[in-house]
Residue frames as qw, qx, qy, qz and C-alpha x, y, z in Angstrom:
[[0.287, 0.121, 0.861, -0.403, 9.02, 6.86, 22.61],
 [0.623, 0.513, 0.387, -0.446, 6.40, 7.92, 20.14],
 [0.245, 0.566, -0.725, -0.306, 8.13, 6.90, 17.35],
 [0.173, -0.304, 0.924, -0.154, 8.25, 3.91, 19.01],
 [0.388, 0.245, 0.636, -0.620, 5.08, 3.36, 19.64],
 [0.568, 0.602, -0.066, -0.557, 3.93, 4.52, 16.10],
 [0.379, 0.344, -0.765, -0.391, 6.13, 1.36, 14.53],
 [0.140, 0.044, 0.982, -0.120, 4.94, -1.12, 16.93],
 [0.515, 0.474, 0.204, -0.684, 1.22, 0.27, 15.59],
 [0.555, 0.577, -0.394, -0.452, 2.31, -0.42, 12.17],
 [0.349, 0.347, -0.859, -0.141, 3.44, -3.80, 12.94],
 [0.314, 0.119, 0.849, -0.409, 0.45, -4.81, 14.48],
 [0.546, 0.578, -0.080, -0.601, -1.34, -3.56, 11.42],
 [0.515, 0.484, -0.586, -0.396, 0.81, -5.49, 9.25],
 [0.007, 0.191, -0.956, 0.221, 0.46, -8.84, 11.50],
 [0.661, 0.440, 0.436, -0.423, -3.89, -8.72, 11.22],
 [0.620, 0.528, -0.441, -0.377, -2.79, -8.46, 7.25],
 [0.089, 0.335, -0.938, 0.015, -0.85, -11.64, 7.40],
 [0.323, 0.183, 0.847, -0.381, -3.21, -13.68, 9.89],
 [0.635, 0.517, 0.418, -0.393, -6.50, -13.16, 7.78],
 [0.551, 0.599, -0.459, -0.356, -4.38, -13.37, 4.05],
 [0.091, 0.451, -0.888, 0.010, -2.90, -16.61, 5.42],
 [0.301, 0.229, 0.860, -0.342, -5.90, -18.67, 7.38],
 [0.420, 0.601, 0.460, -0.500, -8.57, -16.51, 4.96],
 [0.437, 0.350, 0.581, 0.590, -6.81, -16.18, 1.63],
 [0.086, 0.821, 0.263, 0.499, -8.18, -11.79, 1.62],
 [0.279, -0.098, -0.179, 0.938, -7.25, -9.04, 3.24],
 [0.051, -0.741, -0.602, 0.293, -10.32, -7.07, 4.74],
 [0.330, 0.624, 0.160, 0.690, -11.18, -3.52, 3.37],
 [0.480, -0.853, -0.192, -0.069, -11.43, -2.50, 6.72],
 [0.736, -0.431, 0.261, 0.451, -7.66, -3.02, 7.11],
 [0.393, 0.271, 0.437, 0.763, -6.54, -2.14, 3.47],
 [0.004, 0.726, 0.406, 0.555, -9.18, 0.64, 2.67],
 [0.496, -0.818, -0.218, 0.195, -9.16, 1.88, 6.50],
 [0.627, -0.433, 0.073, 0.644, -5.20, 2.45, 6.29],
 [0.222, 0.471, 0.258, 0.814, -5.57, 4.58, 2.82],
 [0.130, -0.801, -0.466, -0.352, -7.91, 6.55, 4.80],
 [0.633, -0.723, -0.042, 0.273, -6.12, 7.11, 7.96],
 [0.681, 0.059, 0.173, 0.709, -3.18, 7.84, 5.70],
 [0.290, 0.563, 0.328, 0.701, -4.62, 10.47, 4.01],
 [0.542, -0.692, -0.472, -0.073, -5.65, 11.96, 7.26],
 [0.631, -0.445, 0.044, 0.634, -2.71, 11.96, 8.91],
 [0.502, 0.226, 0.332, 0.766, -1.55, 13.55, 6.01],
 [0.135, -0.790, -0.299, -0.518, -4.12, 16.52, 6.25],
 [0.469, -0.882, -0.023, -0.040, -3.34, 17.16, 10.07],
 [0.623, -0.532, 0.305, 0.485, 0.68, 16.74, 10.20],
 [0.299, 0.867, -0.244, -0.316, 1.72, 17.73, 6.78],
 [0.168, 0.527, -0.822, -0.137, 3.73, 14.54, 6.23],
 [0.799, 0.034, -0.463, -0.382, 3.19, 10.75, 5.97],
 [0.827, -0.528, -0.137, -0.139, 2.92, 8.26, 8.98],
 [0.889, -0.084, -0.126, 0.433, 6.33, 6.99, 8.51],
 [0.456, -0.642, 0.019, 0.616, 7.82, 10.31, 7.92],
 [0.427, 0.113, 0.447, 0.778, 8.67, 10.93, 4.49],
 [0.235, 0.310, 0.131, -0.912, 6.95, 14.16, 3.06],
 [0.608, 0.545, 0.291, -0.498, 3.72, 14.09, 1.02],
 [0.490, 0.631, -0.430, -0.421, 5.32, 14.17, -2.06],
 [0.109, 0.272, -0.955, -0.037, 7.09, 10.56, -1.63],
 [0.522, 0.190, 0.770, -0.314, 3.62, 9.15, -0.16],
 [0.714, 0.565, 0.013, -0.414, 1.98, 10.47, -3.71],
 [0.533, 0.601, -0.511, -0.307, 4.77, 8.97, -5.63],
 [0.026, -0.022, 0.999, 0.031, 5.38, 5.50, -4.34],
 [0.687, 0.494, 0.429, -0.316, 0.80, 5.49, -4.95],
 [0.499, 0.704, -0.214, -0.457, 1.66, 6.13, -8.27],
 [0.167, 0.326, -0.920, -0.138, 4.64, 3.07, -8.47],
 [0.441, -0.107, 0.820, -0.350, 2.06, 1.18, -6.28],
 [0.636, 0.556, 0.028, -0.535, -0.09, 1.28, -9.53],
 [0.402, 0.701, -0.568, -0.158, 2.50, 0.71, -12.19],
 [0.191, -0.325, 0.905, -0.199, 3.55, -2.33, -9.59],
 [0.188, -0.042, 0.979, 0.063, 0.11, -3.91, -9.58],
 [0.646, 0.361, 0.015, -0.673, -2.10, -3.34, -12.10],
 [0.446, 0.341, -0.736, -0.379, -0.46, -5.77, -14.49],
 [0.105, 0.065, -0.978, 0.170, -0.83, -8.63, -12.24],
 [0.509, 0.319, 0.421, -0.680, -4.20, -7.46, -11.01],
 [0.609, 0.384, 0.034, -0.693, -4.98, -7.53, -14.75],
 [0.492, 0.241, -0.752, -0.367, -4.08, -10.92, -15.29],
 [0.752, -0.546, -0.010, -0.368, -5.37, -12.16, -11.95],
 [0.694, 0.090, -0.539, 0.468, -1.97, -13.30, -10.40],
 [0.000, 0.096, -0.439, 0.894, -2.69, -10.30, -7.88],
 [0.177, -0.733, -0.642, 0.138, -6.36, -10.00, -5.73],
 [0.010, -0.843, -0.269, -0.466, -7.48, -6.94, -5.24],
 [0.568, -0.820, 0.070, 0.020, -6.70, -6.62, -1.79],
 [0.797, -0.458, 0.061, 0.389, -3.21, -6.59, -2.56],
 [0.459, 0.426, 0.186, 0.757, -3.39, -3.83, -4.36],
 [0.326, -0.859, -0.073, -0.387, -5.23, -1.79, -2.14],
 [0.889, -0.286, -0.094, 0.345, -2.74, -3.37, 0.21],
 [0.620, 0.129, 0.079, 0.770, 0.57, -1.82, -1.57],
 [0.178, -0.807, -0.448, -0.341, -1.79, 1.47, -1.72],
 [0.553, -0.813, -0.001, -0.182, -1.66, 2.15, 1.99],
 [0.690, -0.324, 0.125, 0.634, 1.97, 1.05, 2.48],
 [0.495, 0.419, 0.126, 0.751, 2.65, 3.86, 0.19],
 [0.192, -0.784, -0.073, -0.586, 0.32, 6.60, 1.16],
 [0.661, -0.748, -0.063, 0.018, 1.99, 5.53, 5.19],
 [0.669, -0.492, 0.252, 0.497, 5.82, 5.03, 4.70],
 [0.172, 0.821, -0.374, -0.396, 6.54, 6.73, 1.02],
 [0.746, 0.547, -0.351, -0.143, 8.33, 5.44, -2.05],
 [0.142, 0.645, -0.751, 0.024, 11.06, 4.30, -0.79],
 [0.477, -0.131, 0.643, -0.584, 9.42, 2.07, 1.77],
 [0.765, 0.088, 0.627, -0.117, 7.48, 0.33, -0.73],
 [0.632, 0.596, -0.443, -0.220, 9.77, -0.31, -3.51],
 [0.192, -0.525, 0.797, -0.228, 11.62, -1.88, -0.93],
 [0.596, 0.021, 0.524, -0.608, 8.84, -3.50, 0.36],
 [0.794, 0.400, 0.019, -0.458, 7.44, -4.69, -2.93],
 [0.536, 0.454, -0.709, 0.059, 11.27, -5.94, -4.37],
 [0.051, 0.269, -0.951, 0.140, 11.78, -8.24, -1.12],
 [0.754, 0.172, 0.512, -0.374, 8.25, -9.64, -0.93],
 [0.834, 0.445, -0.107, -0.308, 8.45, -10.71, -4.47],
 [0.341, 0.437, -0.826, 0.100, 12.33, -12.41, -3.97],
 [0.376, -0.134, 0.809, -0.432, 10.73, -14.02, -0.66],
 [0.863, 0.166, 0.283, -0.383, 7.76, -15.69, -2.55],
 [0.578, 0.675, -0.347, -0.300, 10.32, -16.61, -5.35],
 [0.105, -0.346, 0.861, -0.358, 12.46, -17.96, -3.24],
 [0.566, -0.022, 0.489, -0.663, 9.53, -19.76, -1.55],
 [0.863, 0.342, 0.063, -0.367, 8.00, -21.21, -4.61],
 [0.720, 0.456, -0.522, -0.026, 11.22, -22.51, -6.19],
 [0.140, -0.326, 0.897, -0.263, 12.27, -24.56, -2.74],
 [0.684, 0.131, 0.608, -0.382, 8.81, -25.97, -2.52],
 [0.678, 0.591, -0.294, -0.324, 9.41, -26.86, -6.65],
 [0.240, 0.611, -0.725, 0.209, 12.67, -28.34, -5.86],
 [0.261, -0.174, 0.862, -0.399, 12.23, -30.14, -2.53],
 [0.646, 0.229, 0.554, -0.471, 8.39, -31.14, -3.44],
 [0.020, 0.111, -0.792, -0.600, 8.23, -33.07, -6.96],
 [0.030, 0.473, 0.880, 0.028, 4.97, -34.22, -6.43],
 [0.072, 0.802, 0.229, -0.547, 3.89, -30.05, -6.27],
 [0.093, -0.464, 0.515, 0.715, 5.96, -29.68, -9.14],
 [0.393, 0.413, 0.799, 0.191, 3.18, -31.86, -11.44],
 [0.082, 0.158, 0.472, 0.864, 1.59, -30.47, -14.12],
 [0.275, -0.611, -0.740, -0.053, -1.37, -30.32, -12.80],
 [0.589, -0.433, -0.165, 0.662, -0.11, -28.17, -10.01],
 [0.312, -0.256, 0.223, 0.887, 1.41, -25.94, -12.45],
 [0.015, 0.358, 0.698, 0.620, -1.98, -25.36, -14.10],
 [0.489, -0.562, -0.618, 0.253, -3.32, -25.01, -11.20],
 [0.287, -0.597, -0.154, 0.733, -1.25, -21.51, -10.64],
 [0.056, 0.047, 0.493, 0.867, -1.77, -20.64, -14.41],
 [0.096, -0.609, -0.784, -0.073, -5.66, -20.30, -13.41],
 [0.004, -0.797, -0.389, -0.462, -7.46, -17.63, -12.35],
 [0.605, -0.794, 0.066, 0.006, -6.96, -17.62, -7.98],
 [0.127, 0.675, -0.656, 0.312, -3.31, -16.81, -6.60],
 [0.881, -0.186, -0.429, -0.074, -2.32, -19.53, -4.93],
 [0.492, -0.134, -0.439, 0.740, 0.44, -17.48, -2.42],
 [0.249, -0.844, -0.444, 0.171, -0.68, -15.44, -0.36],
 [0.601, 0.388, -0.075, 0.694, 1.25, -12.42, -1.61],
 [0.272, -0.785, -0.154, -0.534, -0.46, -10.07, 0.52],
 [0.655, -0.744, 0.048, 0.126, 1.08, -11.42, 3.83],
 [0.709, -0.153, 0.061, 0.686, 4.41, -11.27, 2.32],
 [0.091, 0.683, 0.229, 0.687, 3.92, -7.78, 1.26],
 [0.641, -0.719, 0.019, -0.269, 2.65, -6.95, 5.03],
 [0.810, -0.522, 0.084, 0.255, 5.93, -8.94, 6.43],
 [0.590, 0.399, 0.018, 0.702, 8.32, -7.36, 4.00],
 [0.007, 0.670, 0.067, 0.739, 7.37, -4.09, 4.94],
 [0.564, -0.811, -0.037, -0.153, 7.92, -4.69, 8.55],
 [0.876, -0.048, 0.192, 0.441, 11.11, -5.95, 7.95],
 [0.357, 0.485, 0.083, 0.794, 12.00, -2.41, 6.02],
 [0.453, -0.735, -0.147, -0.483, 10.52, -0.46, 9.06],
 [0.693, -0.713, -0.065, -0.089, 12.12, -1.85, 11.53],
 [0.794, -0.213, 0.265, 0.505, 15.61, -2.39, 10.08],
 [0.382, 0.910, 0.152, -0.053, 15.77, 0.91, 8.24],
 [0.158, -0.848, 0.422, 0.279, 19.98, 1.21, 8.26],
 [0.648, -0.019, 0.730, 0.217, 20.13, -2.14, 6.73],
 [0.458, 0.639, 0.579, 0.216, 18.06, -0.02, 3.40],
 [0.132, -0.084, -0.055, 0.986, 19.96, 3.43, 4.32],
 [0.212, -0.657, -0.314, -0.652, 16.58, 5.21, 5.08],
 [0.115, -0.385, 0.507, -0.762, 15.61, 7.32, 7.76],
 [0.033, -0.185, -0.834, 0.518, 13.87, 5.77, 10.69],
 [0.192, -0.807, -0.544, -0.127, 9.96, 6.33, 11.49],
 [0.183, -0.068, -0.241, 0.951, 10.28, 10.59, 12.57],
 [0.040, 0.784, 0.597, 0.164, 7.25, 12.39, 13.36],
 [0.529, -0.051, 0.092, 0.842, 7.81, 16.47, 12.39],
 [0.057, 0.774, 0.553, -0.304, 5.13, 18.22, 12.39],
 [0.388, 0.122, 0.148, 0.902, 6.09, 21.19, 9.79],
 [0.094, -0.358, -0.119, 0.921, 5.44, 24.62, 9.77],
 [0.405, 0.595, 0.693, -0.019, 2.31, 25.73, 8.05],
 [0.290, -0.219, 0.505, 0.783, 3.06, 27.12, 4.63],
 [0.420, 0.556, -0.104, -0.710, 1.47, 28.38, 2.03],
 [0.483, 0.247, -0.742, -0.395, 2.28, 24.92, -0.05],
 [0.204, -0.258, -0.933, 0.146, 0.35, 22.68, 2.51],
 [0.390, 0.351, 0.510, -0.682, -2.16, 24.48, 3.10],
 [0.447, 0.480, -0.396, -0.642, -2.55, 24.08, -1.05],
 [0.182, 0.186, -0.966, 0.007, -1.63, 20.67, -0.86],
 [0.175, 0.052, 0.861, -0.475, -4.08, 20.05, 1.77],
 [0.437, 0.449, 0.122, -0.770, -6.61, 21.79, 0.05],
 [0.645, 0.223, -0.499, -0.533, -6.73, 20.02, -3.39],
 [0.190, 0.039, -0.981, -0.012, -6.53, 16.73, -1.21],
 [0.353, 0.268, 0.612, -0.655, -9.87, 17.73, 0.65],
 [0.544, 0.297, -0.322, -0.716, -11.01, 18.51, -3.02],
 [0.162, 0.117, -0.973, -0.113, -9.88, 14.43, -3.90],
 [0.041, -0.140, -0.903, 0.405, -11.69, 12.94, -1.00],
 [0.457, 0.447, 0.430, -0.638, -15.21, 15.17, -1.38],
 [0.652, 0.308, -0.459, -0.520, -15.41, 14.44, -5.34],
 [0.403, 0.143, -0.868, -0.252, -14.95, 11.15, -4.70],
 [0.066, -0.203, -0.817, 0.536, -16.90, 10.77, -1.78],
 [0.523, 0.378, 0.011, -0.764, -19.92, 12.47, -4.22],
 [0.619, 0.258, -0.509, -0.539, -19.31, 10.04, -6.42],
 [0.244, 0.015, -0.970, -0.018, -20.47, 7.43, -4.16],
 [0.141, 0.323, 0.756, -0.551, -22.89, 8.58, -1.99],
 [0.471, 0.636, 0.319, -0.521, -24.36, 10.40, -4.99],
 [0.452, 0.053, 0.655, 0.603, -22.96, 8.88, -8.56],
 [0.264, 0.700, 0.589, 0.307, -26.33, 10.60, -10.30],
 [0.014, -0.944, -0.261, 0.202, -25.63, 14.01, -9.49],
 [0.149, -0.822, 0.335, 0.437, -22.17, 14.08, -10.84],
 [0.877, 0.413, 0.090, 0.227, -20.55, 12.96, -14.48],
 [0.740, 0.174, -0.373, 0.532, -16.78, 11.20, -14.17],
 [0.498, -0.863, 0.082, -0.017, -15.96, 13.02, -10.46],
 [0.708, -0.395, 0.318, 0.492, -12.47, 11.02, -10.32],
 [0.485, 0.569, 0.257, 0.612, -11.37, 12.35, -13.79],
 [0.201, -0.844, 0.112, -0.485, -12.55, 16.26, -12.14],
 [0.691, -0.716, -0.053, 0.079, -11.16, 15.20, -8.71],
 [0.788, -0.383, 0.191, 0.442, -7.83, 14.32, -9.89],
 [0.322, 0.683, 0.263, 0.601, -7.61, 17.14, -12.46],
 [0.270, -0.911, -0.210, -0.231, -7.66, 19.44, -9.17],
 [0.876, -0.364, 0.087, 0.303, -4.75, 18.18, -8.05],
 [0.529, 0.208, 0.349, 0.745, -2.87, 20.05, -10.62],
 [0.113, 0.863, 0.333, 0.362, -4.95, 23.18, -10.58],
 [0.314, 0.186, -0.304, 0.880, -3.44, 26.39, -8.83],
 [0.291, -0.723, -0.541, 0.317, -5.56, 27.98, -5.72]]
C-alpha cells in the first residue's frame, strides 16, 4: 500500500512537470530543484533512493544524467530545466530508471517530430526548420521526459526492473560514511551560496570529499 502510494506521488510529480512545460514552455525550480533536494534527503534518512535502487545507482544515473545533457544544454537544444529535470529522476529512481526514461522520451519526440514533418508540409518549410536550428527548443522535451518516466515506473516488468520497494537497511558502517560525505556535499555547497566570500571553489572541495575516507 505504501509503495503504492509512493508511485502515485511520483506520478503526480511528474504530471505538474508536464502541465507547466506544456501550457508554460519551463519547468519550475520548485519542482525540479525541490525533487533533487527531497531526493537527497530521503537518501540521508532511508539509506536508499525513493524508487528503491541503492545510493550507488542514484549517484550513477546523476553522473549519465550529465553526460546525457550537457551537450544539448550546450548547444541550447536542451533548457535548463530539463536538465535539472533528468537530475532528480536520477537521484529518485536510479540509473536504470533514467536511461530508460531518457532513451524513450527521445524515440517519442522523434517519432513526434517526423509525423508532424510528414503529415504537415507546410511545418516542414524552411523557415520552420530554422526556426528549430535557433536558439529556444521548440518541444517541450521536459514533459516527455516527466511522461516517459512514468511509463517506466509504472510498467516496470515490461523493462525487467524491480518495482518501487521501500527497505529501509540496516545501519552500517558504509552509510553512515556515505551519509556523512553527503552532509559534507550539501553544507559546502550551501556555504557557497549563502556565503560565496568566505570560501574559494567549495564545489571542487565539496566533491573532492566524496572520495575522502572518514
Amino acid at each position: 500500500m505504501l509503495n503504492s502510494l509512493w508511485i502515485l506521488a511520483l506520478c503526480m510529480w511528474a504530471g505538474m512537470i508536464v502541465f507547466y512545460d506544456l501550457t508554460q514552455r519551463l519547468i519550475p525550480n520548485a519542482l525540479s530543484l525541490g525533487a533533487i533536494v527531497f531526493a537527497l534527503v530521503f537518501m540521508l534518512l532511508f539509506g536508499q533512493s525513493y524508487y528503491g535502487p541503492p545510493i550507488s545507482s542514484a549517484f550513477g544515473g546523476l553522473a549519465v544524467a550529465f553526460l546525457l545533457t550537457i551537450p544539448g544544454y550546450a548547444t541550447h537544444s536542451l533548457g535548463g530545466g530539463d536538465v535539472k529535470l533528468l537530475m532528480a529522476i536520477s537521484l529518485l529512481c536510479g540509473l536504470k530508471v533514467v536511461l530508460l526514461t531518457f532513451v524513450l522520451a527521445s524515440l517519442s519526440v522523434l517519432a513526434i517530430v517526423l509525423m508532424v514533418w510528414y503529415f504537415s508540409p507546410r511545418l516542414a518549410s524552411p523557415s520552420w526548420m530554422n526556426y528549430l536550428e535557433r536558439g529556444r527548443r521548440n518541444i517541450p522535451f521536459g514533459a516527455a521526459l516527466a511522461a516517459s518516466m512514468v511509463v517506466v515506473v509504472l510498467f516496470p516488468s515490461l523493462w525487467e526492473i524491480e518495482s518501487c520497494k521501500f527497505k529501509p537497511r540496516i545501519e552500517t558502517q558504509a552509510i553512515r560514511g556515505c551519509r556523512y560525505r553527503i552532509c559534507h556535499v550539501i553544507h559546502a555547497v550551501l556555504r557557497a551560496v549563502l556565503c560565496p566570500s568566505h570560501l574559494r571553489h567549495p564545489v571542487p572541495a565539496a566533491i573532492l570529499l566524496c572520495f575522502r575516507r572518514h
